[in-house]
C-alpha positions in Angstrom: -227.4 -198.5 -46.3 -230.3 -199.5 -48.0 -232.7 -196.5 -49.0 -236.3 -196.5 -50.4 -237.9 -194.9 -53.2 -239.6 -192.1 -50.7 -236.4 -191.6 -48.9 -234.9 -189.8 -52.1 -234.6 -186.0 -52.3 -236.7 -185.9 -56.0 -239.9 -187.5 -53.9 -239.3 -185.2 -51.5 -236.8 -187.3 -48.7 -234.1 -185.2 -47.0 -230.6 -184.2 -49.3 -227.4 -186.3 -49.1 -225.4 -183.4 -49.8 -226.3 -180.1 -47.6 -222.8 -178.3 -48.1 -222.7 -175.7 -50.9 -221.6 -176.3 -54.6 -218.3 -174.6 -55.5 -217.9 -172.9 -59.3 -215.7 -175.1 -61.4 -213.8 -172.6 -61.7 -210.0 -174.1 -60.5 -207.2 -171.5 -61.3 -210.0 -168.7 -61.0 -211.0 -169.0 -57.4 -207.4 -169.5 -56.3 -206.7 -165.7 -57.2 -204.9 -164.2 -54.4 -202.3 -162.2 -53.7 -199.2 -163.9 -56.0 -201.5 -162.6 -58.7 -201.9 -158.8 -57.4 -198.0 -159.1 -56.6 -197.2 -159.9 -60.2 -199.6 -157.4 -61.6 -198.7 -154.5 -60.0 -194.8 -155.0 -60.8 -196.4 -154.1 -64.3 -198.3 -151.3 -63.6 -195.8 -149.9 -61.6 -193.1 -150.6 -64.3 -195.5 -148.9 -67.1 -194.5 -152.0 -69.1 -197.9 -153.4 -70.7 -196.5 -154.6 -73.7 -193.9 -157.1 -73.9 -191.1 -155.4 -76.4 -191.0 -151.9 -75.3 -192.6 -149.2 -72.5 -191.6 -146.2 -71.0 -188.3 -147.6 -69.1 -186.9 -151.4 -69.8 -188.3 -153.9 -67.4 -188.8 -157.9 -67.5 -191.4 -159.1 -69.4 -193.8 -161.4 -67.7 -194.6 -162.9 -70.5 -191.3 -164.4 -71.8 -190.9 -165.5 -68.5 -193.9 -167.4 -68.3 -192.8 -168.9 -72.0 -189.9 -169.8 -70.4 -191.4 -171.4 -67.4 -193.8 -173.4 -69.6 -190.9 -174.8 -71.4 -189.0 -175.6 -68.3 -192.2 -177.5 -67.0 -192.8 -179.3 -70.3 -189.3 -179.9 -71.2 -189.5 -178.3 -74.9 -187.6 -176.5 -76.5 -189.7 -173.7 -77.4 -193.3 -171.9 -75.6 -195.1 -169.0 -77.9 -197.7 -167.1 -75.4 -200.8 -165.8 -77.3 -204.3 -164.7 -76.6 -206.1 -167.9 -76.6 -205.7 -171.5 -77.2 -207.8 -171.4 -80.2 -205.2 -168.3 -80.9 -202.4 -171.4 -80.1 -204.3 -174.4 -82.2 -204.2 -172.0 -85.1 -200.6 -171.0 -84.7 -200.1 -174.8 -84.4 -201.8 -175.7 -87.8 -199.9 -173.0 -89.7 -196.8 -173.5 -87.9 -196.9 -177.7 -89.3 -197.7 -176.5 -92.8 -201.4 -177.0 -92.9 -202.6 -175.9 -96.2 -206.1 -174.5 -97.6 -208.0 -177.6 -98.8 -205.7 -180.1 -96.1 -208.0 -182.8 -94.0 -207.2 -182.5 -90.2 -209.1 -184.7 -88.3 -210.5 -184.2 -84.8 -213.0 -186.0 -82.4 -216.2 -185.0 -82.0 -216.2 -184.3 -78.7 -214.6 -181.1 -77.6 -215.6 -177.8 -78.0 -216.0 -176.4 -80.6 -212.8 -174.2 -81.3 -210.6 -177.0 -82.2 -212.8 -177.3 -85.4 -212.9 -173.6 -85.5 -209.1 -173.3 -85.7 -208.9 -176.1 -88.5 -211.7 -174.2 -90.6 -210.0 -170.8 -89.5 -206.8 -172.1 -91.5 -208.8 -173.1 -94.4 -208.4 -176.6 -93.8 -211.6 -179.6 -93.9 -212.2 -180.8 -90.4 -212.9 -184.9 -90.3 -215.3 -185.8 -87.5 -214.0 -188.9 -85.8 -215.2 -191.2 -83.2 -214.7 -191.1 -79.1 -214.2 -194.0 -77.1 -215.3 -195.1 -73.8 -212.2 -192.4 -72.3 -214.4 -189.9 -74.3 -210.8 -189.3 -76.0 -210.1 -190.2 -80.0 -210.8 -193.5 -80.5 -208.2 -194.2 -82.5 -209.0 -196.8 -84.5 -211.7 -194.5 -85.8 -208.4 -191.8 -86.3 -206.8 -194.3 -88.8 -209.8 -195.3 -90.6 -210.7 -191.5 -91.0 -207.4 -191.5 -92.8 -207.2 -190.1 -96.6 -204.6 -189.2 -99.4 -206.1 -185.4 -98.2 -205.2 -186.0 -94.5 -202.1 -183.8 -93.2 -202.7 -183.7 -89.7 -204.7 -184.7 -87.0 -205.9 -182.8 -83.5 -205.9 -184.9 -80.3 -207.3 -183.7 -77.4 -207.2 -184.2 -73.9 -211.1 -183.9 -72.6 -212.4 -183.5 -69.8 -209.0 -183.5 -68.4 -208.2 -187.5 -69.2 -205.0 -188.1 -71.3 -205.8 -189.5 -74.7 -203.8 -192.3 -76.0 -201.6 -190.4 -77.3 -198.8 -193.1 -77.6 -201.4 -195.0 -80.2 -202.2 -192.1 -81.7 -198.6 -190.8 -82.2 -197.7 -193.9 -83.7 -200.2 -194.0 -86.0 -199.2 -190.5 -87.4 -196.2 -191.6 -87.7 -197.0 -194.5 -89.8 -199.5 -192.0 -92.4 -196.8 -189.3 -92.1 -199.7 -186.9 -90.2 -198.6 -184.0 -88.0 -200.2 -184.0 -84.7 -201.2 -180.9 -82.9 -202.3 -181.7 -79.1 -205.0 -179.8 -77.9 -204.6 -179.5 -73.9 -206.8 -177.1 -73.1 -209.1 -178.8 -70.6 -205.7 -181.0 -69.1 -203.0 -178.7 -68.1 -201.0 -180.1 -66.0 -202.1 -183.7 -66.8 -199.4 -186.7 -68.2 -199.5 -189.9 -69.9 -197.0 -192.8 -68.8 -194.9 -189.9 -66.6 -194.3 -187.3 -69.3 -196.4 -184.1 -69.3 -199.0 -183.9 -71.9 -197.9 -181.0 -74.6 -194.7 -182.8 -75.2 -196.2 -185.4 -77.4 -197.0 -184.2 -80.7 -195.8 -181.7 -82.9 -196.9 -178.9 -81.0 -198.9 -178.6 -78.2 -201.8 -175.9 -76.9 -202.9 -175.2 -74.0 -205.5 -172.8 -72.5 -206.1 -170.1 -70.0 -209.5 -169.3 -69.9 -211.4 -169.0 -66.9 -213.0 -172.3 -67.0 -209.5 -174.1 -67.4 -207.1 -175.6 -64.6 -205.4 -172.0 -64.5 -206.6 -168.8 -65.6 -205.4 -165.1 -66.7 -208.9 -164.8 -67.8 -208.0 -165.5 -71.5 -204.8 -166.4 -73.0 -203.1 -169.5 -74.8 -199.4 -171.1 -74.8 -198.0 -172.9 -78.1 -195.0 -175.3 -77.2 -193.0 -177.1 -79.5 -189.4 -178.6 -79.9 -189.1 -177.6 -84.4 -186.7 -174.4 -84.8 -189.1 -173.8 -87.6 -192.6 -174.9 -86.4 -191.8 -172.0 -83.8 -190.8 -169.1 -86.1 -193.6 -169.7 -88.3 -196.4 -169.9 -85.2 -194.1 -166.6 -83.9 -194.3 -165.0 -87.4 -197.9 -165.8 -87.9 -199.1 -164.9 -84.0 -197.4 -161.3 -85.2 -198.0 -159.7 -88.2 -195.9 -156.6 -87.4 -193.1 -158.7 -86.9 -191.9 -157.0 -83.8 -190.1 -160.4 -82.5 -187.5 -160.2 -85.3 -183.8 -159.3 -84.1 -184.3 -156.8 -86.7 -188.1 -156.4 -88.0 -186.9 -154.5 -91.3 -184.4 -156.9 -92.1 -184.3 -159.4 -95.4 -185.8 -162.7 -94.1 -182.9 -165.3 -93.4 -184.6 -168.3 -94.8 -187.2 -168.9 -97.1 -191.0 -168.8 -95.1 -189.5 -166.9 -92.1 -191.9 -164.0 -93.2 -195.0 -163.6 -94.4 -199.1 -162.0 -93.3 -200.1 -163.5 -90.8 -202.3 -162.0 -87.5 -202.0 -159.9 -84.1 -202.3 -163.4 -81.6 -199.9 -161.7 -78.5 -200.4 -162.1 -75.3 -199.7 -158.2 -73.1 -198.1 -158.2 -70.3 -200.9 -157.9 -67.7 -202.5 -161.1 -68.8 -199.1 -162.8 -68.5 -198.2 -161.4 -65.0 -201.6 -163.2 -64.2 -200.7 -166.5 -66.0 -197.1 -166.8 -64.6 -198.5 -166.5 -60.7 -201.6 -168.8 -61.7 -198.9 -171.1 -63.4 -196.9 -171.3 -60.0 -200.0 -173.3 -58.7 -200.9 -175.4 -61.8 -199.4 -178.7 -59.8 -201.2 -177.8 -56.5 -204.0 -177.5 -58.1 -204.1 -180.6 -60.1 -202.9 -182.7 -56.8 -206.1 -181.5 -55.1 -208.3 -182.4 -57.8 -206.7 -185.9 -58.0 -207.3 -186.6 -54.2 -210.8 -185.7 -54.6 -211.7 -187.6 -57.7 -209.6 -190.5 -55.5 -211.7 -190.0 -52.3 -215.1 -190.1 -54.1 -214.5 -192.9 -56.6 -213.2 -195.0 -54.2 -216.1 -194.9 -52.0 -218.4 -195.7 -55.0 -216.5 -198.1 -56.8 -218.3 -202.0 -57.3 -221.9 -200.2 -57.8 -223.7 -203.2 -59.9 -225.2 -201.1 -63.0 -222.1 -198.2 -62.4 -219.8 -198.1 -64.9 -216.4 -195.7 -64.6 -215.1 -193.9 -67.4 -212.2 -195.5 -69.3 -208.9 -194.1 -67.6 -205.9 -194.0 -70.3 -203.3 -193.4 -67.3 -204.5 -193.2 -63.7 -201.6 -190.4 -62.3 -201.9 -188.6 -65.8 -205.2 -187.9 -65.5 -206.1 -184.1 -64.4 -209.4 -185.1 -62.7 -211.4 -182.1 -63.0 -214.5 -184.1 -63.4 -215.5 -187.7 -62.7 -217.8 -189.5 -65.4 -220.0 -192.2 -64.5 -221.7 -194.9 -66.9 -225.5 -196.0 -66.6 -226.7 -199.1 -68.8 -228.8 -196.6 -71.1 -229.5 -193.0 -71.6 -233.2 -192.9 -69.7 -231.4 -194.5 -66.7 -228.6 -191.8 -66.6 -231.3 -188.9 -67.3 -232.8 -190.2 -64.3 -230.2 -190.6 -62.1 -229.0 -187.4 -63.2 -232.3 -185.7 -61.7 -232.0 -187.7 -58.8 -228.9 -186.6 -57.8 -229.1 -182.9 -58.6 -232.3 -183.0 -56.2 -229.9 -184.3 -53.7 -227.9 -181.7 -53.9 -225.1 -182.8 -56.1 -224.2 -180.5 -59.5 -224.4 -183.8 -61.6 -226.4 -184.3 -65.1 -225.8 -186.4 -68.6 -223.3 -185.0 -70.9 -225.5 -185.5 -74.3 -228.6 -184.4 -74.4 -230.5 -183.7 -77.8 -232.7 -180.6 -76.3 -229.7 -178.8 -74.8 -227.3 -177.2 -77.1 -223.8 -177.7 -76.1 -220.9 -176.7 -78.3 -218.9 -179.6 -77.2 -220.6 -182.1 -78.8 -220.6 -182.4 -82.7 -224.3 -182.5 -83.4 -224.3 -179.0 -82.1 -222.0 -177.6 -84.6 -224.6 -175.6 -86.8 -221.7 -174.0 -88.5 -220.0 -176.9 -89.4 -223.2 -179.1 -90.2 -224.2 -176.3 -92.5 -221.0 -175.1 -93.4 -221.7 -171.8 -92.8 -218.8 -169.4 -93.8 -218.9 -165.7 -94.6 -218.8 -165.6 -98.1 -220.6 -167.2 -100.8 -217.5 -169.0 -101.9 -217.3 -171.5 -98.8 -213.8 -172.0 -98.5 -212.9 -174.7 -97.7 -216.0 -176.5 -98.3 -216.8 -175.5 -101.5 -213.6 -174.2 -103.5 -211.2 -175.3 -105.9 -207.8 -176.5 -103.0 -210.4 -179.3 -101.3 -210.0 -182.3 -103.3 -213.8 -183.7 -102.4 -215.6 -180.4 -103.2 -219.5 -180.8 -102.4 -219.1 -184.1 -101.0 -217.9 -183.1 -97.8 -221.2 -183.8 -95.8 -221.7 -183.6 -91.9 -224.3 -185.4 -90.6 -226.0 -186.0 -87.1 -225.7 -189.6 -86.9 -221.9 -189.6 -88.5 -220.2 -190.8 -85.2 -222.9 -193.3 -83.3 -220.6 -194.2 -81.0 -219.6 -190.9 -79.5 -223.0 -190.1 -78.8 -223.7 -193.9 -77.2 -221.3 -192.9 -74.8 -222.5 -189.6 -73.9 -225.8 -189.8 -74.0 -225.2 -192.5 -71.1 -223.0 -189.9 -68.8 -222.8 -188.5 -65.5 -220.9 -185.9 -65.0 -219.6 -184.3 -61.7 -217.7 -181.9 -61.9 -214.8 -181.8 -59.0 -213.4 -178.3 -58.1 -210.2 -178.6 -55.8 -211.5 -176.2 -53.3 -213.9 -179.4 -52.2 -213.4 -180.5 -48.2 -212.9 -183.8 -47.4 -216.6 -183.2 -45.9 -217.7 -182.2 -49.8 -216.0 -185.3 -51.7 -217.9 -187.6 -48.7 -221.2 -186.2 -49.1 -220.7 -186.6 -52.9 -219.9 -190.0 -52.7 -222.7 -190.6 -50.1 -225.4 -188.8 -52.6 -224.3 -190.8 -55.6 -224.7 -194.4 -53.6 -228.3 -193.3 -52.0 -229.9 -192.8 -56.0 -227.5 -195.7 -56.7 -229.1 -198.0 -54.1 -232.6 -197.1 -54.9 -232.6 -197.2 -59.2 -229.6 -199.5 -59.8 
């Protein structure tokens, strides 16, 4: 149907979409009575810490670490507070050293620099490409002698190309640690993303896929890499056979920080867990049902897709040819009802894009000292510089985004009224 310029909702024609927008909240608005059931088996038991309570009952959270690791076939899942709880875990766990280069993209938010910095390590700003994933030919050329790891994420839910990037970690001897926060649940080429690199980490924030409000998983395959993210995640030691015992190998023991995950929150996560696949399939069908309907728009550009059934499809991201044209379009289609809008925009601080990072652009740290920016263990010293315009192409690619988000509790009736929103703007200002 061809529309005019009048006919749109911004110049005052009747919305496309009339139904109500649903919180992107997936896991969170799913909360039901699996949840309350699993809850109150710990209250009733009195058991709200994992290793010990008033009688003996099961823990809730080793069984969730043991579901995880079922689900991801490793060998080994650590529960903890938070993901950026896990990605710290993770770095220490691979041997991530004060003064060590781990690169990351720069766009995700912002804890996965947080956690580098948190370990004392120099975070390396690289370039996204069109997936909006590591590019990663910018990942190898970020490469130095100081490089000892790198941090790929999933964002927005899309796999990153994790085979490419894998191989080239291999090939610098890197450790990878696989952020999965926003794509739980997700694969790439049929195996589960987490069981790629070294480690992976996975959040359970409300915003994620599945929630227990807050909370993190670590999984991993290394007999070591998990007794030194289990030693570090808890600093009194209480998952030691016996905690006052002579360590049995060298590193087994030493200070590390109160990361664990009670009992309440896990009761939470292990019900919310039970849905994780539900979840993801309803997301997928809707992202299907709406892209399908607006695929072959001259002027519409999709989103790079690094594996079609891998991807987690809690959002769908549109190109326009240039950022005006996508500012607009974003307008028009909020006006018609649809929760749409550009990813990158200079005026609106957003902690998941790089040239929001105050901290890091002015290395702010809470001591005079700076470490690691400014201390003795980083190799480059005062020449570690972060600048706005360090990854062009990152921002290219956002600042030409629309973004719609896509909850799985959208109707068939939602995803259509989407679809016909986006191709009314489309028909008039493409």
């Amino acid at each position: 149907m061809k529309y005019r310029k009048e006919d749109l909702a911004i110049h005052g024609g009747p919305r496309a979409k009339t139904s109500p927008n649903i919180a992107m909240f997936p896991g969170g608005l799913e909360i039901g009575e699996e949840e309350k059931r699993e809850v109150m088996e710990v209250l009733d038991a009195k058991y709200l810490f994992r290793y010990y309570g008033p009688k003996e009952a099961p823990s809730k959270v080793k069984k969730l670490e043991e579901e995880y690791a079922r689900y991801l076939g490793r060998k080994h899942c650590l529960a903890v507070n938070s993901c950026t709880s896990a990605l710290i875990c993770g770095l220490i766990a691979v041997g991530v050293e004060p003064g060590d280069e781990v690169i990351v993209a720069g766009y995700t938010f912002f804890a996965s620099v947080a956690a580098i910095v948190a370990v004392r390590a120099v975070p390396v700003i690289a370039e996204v490409d069109k997936s909006l994933t590591l590019d990663p030919e910018d990942f190898e050329k970020k490469i130095t002698p100081n490089t000892k790891a790198v941090v790929a994420v999933h964002m927005r839910g899309m796999p990153a190309k994790i085979d490419r990037i894998m191989e080239i970690a291999k090939k610098h001897n890197l450790k990878v640690v696989e952020d999965v926060a926003q794509a739980n649940g997700g694969s790439f080429k049929g195996k589960k993303l987490g069981s790629f690199g070294d480690v992976g980490c996975f959040s359970l924030q409300f915003h994620k896929v599945i929630t227990s409000g807050e909370g993190g998983v670590l999984v991993c395959d290394d007999d070591l890499y998990y007794t030194r993210a289990q030693a570090y995640h808890d600093v009194a030691a209480c998952w030691r056979k016996d905690r006052f015992a002579p360590p049995e190998f060298e590193g087994e023991i030493f200070f590390g920080v109160n990361f664990r995950m009670s009992e309440l929150t896990g009761a939470v996560a292990l019900a919310q867990f039970r849905k994780l696949d539900a979840i993801v399939q309803r997301m997928q069908q809707n992202r299907r049902r709406i892209k399908e309907k607006i695929g072959g728009l001259p002027g519409l550009d999709f989103r790079e897709v690094n594996d079609e059934e891998g991807d987690v499809s809690i959002c769908l991201v549109l190109y326009l040819p240039k950022p005006e044209s996508a500012r607009e379009f974003g307008e028009a289609l909020q006006a018609e009802g649809v929760e749409a809008g550009t990813i990158y925009d200079r005026s609106v601080p957003d902690w998941h894009i790089y040239t929001h990072w105050k901290m890091l652009m002015e290395k702010m740290m809470p001591s005079e000292k700076g470490c690691p920016f400014n201390c003795p263990m980083t190799p480059r010293g005062k020449e570690i510089e972060y600048t706005e315009d360090m990854c062009p192409n990152t921002l290219g690619w956002l600042s030409r985004t629309i973004h719609i988000d896509i909850p799985p509790q959208l109707t068939d009736e939602d995803c259509n009224q989407i679809a016909a929103a986006t191709l009314k703007v489309a028909s008039v200002l493409l």
